[in-house]
C-alpha positions in Angstrom: -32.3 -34.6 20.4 -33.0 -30.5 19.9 -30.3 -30.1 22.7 -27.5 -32.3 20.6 -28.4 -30.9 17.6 -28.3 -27.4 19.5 -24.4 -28.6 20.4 -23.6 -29.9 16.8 -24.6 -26.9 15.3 -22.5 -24.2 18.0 -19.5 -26.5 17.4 -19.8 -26.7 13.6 -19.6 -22.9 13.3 -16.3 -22.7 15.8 -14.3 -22.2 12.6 -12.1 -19.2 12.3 -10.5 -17.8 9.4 -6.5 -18.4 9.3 -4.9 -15.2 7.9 -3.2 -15.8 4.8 0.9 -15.7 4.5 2.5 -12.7 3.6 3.2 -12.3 -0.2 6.5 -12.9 -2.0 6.1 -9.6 -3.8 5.7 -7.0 -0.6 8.9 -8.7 1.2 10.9 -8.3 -2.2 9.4 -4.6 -1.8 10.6 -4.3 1.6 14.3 -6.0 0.7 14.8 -3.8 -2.4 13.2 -0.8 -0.5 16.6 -1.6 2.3 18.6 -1.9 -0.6 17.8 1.9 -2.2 17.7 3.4 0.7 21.2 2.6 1.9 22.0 3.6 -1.8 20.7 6.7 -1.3 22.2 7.2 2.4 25.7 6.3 0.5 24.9 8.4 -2.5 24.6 11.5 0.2 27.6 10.8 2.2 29.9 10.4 -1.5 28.0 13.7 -2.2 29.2 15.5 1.0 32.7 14.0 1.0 33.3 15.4 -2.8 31.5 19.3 -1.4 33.6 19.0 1.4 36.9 18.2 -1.0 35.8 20.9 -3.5 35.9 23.7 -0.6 39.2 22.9 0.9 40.5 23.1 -2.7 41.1 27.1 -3.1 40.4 28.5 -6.8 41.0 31.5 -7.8 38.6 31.9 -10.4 35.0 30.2 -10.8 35.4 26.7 -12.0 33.0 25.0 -14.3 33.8 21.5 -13.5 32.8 22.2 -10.1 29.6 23.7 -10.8 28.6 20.9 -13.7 29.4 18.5 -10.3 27.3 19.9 -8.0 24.3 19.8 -10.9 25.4 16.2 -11.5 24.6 15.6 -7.8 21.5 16.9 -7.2 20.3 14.8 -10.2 21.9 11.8 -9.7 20.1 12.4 -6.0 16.5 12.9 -7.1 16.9 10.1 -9.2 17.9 8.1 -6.0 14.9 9.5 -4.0 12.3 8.9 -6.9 13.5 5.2 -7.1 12.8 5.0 -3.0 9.8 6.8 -3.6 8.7 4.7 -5.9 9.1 1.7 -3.9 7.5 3.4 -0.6 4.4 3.9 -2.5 4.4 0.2 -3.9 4.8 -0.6 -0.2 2.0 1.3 0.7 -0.2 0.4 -1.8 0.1 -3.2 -1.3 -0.6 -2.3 2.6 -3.8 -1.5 1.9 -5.1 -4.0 -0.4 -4.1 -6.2 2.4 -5.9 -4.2 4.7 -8.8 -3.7 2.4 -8.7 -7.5 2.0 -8.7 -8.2 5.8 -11.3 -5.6 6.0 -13.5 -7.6 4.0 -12.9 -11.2 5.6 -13.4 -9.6 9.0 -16.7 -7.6 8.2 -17.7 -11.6 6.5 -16.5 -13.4 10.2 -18.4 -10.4 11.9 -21.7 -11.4 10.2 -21.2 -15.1 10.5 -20.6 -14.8 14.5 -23.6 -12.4 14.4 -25.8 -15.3 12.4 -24.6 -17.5 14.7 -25.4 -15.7 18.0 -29.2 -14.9 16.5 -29.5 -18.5 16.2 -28.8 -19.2 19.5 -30.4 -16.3 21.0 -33.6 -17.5 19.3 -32.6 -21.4 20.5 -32.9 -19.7 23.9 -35.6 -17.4 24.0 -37.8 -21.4 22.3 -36.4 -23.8 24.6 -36.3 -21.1 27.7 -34.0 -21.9 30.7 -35.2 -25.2 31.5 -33.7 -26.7 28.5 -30.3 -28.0 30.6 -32.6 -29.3 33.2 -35.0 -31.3 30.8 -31.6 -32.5 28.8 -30.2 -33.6 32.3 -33.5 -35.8 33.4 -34.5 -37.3 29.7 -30.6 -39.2 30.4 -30.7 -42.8 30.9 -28.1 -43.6 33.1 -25.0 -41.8 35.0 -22.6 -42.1 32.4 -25.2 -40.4 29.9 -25.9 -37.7 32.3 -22.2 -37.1 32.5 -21.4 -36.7 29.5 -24.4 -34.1 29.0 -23.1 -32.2 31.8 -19.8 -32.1 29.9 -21.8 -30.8 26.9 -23.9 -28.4 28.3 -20.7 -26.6 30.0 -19.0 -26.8 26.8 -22.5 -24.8 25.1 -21.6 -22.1 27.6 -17.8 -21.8 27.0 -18.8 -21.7 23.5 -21.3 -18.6 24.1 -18.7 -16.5 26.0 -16.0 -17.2 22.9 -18.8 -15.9 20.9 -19.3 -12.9 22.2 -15.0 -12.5 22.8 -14.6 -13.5 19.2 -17.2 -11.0 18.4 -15.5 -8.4 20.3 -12.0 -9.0 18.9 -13.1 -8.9 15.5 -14.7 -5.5 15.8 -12.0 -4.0 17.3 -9.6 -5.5 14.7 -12.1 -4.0 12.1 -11.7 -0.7 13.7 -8.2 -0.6 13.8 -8.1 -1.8 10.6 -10.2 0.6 9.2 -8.3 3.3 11.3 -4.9 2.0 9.6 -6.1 2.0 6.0 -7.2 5.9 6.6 -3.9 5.9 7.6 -2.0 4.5 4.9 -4.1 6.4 2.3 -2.8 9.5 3.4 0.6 8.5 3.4 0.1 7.7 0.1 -1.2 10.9 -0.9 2.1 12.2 0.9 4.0 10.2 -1.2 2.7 11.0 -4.2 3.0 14.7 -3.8 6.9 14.1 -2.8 7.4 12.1 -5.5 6.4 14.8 -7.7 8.3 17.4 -6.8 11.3 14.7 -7.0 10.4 14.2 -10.6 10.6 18.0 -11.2 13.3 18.6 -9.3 15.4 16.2 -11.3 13.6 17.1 -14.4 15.2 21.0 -13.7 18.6 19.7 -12.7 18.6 17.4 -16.0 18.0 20.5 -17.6 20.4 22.6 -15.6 23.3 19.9 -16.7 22.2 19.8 -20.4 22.9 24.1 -20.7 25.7 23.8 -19.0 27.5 21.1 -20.9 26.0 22.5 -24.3 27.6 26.1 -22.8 31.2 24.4 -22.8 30.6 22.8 -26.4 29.8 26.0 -27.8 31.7 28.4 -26.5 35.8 28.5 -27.5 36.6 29.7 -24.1 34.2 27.5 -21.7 35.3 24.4 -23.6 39.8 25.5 -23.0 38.4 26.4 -19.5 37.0 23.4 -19.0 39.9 21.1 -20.5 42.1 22.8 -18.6 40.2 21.7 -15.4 39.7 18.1 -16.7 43.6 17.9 -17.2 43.9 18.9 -13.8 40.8 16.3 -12.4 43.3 13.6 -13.8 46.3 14.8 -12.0 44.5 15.2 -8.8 42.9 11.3 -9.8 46.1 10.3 -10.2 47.8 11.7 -7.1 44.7 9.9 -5.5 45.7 6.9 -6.5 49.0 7.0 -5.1 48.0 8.6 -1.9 45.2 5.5 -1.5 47.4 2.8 -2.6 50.7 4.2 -0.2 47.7 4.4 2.6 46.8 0.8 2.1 49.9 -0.6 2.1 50.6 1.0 5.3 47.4 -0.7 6.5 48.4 -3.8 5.2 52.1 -3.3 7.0 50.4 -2.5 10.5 47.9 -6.0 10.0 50.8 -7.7 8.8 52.9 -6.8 12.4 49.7 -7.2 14.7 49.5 -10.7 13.2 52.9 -11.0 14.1 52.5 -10.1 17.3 49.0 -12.4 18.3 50.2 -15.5 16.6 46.8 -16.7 17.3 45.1 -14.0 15.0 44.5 -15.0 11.1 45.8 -12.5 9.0 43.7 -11.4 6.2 44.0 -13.2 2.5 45.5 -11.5 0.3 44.6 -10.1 -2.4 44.9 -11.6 -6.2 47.9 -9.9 -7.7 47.8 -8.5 -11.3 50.3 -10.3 -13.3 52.9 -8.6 -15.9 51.3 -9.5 -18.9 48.0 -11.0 -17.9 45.1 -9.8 -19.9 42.1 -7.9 -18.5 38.6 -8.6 -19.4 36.2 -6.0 -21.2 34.4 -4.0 -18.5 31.4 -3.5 -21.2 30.7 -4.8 -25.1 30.4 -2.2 -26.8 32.4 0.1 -29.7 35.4 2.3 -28.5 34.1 5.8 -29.3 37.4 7.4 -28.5 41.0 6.0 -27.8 44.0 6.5 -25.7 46.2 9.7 -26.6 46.0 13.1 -28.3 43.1 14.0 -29.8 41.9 17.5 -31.6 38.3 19.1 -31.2 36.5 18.9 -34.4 35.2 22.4 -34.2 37.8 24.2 -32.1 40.8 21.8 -33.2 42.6 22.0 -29.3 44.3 19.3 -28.6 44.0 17.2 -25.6 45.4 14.3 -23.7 42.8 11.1 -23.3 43.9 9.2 -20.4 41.5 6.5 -21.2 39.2 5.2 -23.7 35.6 5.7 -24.2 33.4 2.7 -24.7 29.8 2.9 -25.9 26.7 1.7 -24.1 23.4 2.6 -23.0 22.2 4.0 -19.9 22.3 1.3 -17.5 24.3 -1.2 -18.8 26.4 -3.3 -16.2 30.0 -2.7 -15.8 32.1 -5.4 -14.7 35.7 -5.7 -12.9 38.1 -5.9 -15.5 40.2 -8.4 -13.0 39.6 -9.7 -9.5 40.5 -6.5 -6.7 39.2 -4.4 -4.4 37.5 -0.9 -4.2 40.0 1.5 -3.9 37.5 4.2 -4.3 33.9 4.8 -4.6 32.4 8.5 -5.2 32.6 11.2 -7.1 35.6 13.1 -9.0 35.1 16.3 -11.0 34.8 15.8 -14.7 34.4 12.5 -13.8 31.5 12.1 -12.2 30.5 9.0 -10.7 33.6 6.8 -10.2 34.7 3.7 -9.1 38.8 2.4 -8.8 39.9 -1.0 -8.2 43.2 -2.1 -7.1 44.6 -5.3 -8.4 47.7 -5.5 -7.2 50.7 -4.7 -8.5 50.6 -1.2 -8.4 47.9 -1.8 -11.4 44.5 0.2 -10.7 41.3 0.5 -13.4 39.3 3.7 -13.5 35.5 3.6 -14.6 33.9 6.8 -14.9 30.9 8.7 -16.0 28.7 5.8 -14.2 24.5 6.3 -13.5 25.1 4.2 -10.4 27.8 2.6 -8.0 27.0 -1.0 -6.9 30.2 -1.8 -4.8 31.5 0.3 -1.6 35.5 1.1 -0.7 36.8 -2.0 0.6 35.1 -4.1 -1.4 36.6 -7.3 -2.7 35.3 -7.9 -6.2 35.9 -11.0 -8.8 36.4 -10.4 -12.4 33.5 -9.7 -13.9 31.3 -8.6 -10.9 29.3 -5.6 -11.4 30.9 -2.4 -10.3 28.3 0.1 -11.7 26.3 1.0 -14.5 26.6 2.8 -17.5 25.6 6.4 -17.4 26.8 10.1 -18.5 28.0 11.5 -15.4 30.7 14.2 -15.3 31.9 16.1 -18.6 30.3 13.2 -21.1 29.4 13.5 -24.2 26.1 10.7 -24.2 25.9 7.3 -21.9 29.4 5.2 -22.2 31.8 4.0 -19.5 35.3 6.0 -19.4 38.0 3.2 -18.8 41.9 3.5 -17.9 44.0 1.9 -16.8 46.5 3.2 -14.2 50.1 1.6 -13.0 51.1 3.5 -9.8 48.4 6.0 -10.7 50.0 7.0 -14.3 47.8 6.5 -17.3 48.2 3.8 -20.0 46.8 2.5 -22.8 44.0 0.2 -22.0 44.5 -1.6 -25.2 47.2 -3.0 -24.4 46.1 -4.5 -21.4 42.7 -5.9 -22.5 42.3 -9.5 -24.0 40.2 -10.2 -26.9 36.1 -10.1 -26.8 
């Protein structure tokens, strides 16, 4: 009976521990970590593209749109990176209370197997290496002895997964212990990068507040820079028209391939802005300043709004006025962050001054979808969304073309 209860007790402590599914919260980490960074990596190419279109433009005198832009950038960028940042280090963190976790359990199994291996170390050394024998001979019959044979094989299997399992689980011990050093000092890394990030975009915040309160102030800076914005919306609007002849050319060509591979589907087409359909808000909020002439309080110049200002706070959602597509994603001098949607009939809406962009060029987008949010990008006097509304790239009044709230 020692013997069986020998075998009871070796199989009773066979019991490994299952590891434990992966949390919700670290794979929403990991998905919204994907998510920034492509943001970020389409942040930096919009960044480039608008560098690259400032110096093929030829000025003969310094300009300041052009320098408030490249300030805008570089803190529209650091906010980008803190935001990854930010998530890498939740990532990490959450990395090694898992590992610290599994450290834990493993160093618990490790003592367990050990326990376990005493105790049959010390069954050993007591019943000394006759015990099979004797367990063979007490048997009363064949089918008894049999089936004690069986047993006593599986007693030795059962050591040599002893000692295995106690082998894997130092070795997963050690590499978990080597991992967590590991992941600690990453985190450090972070931490320090995230820092400078936070100063970095702290001194370009900065950088953009003087220069902007440079343009108020001054008489000069602020003609200078009117000037500029007046040309920034003849440049959008020759945009406009470049982008929209482009894509009807592209449109033409898919329309003749179709033609000529009858067994191709064509592309559907895109919802068509009606003459006298009504668009919806892009944002509740107060119109701050409408479309037309208006006069400086302090300097009294007068200037052309090609759009009107709507209030909001940082980070507000912007929606599609009308289902369209992106006709343009990026950045515009004295615009800042932009986004232009194409709804057909030569009708286009402009939303500037945005924080972020959620949709890329091609996009198709339904009425009401979020197309960025609410920020102070560009020449903007506070967070609110800069709105026109554009047939064959000339400015109207977006009042006339938006339906009741």
């Amino acid at each position: 009976m020692k013997g069986k209860a020998l075998i009871v007790m070796i199989f009773a402590a066979l019991a490994l521990a299952v590891p434990s599914a992966e949390a919700l919260t670290r794979q929403e980490v990991d998905q919204r970590l994907r998510q920034e960074e492509i943001r970020l990596a389409q942040i930096e190419a919009q960044v480039s593209q608008h560098r690259q279109k400032m110096s093929e433009t030829v000025r003969k005198e310094k300009s300041l749109l052009d320098e408030l832009s490249v300030i805008n950038e570089k803190t529209v960028v650091a906010a980008q990176k803190i935001v990854v940042l930010d998530l890498k280090q939740k990532k990490v963190t959450a990395r090694i209370e898992e590992l610290e976790t599994e450290i834990a359990m493993t160093r618990k199994d490790l003592a367990d197997v050990q326990e376990l291996l005493h105790r049959r170390l010390l069954a050993l050394y007591k019943y000394g290496n006759g015990t099979d024998l004797d367990l063979l001979l007490s048997t009363g019959d064949v089918q008894e002895a049999l089936a004690t044979t069986y047993l006593l094989k599986r007693i030795t299997d059962q050591d040599r997964a002893f000692f295995e399992d106690l082998t894997r689980k130092s070795r997963r011990l050690e590499s978990a212990l080597g991992e967590l050093e590991e992941q600690r000092g990453e985190l450090r890394k972070q931490r320090a990068d995230l820092e400078r990030q936070k100063k970095e975009y702290n001194q370009s915040l900065a950088r953009r507040n003087k220069a902007l309160e440079e343009i108020r102030r001054q008489k000069s800076n602020y003609e200078k820079a009117e000037k500029e914005l007046v040309q920034a919306q003849a440049e959008l609007e020759q945009r406009i028209r470049r982008l929209l002849q482009e894509k009807q050319r592209l449109v033409e060509e898919a329309r003749r391939a179709a033609l000529e591979r009858p067994g191709q589907k064509p592309k559907e087409p895109m919802p068509t802005y009606k003459p006298g359909g009504k668009l919806q808000w892009p944002l509740k909020g107060r119109v701050m300043s409408p479309f037309g002439t208006r006069v400086h309080p302090t300097f009294k110049t007068k200037t052309v709004h090609t759009g009107i200002d709507i209030d909001g706070k940082r980070g507000d959602p912007v929606g599609a006025a009308a289902a369209g597509e992106v006709l343009f994603a990026g950045w515009l001098r004295g615009y800042g962050q932009i986004v232009v949607l194409d709804h057909g009939g030569d009708l286009t809406t402009v939303y500037a001054h945005l924080s972020k962009i959620s949709v890329a060029e091609g996009d198709r987008v339904a009425v009401g979808q979020t197309v960025g949010l609410v920020g102070d990008t560009g020449v903007a006097t506070g967070h609110h969304l800069h709105f026109e509304v554009r047939v064959n790239g000339e400015a109207r009044d977006p009042m006339r073309y938006l339906g009741g709230r």
